[in-house]
N, C-alpha and C positions, 0 to 999 in steps of 0.2 A: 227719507226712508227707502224711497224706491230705486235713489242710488246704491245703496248698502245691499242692498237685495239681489240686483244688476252683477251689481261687485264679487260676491261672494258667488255667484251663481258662476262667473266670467272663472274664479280663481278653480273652483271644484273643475271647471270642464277645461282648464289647462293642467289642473294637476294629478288628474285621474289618469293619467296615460304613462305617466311617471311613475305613480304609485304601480303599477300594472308590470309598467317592463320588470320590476325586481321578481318576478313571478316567469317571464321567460326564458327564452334560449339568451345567451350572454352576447354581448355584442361581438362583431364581429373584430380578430386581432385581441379578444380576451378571451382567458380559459375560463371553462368552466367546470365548476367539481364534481362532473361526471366524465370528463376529457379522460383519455387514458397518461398514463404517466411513463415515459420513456426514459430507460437508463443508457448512454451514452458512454462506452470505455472506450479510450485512449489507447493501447498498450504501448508504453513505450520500451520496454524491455527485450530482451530475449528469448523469454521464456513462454508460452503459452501459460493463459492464466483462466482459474476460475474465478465465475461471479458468482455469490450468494448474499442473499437478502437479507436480513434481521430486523424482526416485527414484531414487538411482544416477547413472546418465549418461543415463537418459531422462526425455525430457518430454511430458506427457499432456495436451492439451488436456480442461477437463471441460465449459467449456460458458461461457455468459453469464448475466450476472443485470444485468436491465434499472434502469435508474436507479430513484433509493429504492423499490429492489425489496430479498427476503428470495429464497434459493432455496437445499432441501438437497438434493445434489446426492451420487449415490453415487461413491465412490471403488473404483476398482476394486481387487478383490483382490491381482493383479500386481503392480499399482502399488505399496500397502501394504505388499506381504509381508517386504520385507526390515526394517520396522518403526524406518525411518526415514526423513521427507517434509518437503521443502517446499511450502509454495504462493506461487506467483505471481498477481499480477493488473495487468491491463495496462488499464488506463482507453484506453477507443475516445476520441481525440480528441489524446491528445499529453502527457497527464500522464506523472511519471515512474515507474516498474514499482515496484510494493509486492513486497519480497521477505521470506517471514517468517526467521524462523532453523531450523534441523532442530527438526523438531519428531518426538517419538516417539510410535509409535501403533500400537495392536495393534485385534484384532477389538472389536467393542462399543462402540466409542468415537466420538466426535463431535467433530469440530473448528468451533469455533466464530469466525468470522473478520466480523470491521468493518471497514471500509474507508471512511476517513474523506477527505473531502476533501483537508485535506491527508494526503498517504500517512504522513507520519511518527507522525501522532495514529492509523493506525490500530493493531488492537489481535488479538489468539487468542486462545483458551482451547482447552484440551483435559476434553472433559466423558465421563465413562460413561455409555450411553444404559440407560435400564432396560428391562429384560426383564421382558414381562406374560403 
């Protein structure tokens, strides 16, 4: 009986500290879903391009990234929260609007977007950003 006691006393005081961390900061090299969320364009085009956001029924202008330009550009938490986004891009000059598919996306994460001349070659990825 007194082993059983020992036993169970041993298991609570190794797995209480386990229980605890899911209540923490996230470990380190994981995001966490208060991390901010960074949109990452490519431009491989010509043309200078706009980036706009799609959340629900609203849409967030986030900004430009100049021809065979790169720019990470933060996405707002608002925007984000409901944890599912499009992005748009509107080539300045008359090309046709790149529209990606819902893409999902919590804190920590990065969206990584090309945007190829022609819009249909371009391409996403969803990356976890590390934490240092």
């Amino acid at each position: 009986m007194r082993s059983r006691i020992s036993r169970a006393a041993l298991a609570i005081v190794l797995l209480a500290p386990a229980c605890a961390a899911g209540h923490g900061k996230a470990e380190q090299g994981s995001p966490a879903p208060d991390d901010p969320v960074v949109l990452r364009v490519t431009n491989n085009t010509w043309a200078d391009v706009d980036v706009f956001v799609l959340a629900s029924t609203m849409r967030t202008r986030l900004g430009i990234v100049t021809s065979q330009g790169t720019e990470d550009i933060p996405v707002p938490r608002n925007v984000w929260a409901t944890g599912s986004i499009q992005v748009r891009i509107d080539q300045i000059g008359g090309a046709p609007p790149y529209l990606t598919d819902q893409i999902n996306i919590h804190g920590g994460q990065r969206i990584a977007l090309t945007v190829e001349h022609q819009t249909g070659l371009s391409s996403w990825v969803v990356e976890n950003l590390s934490r240092w």
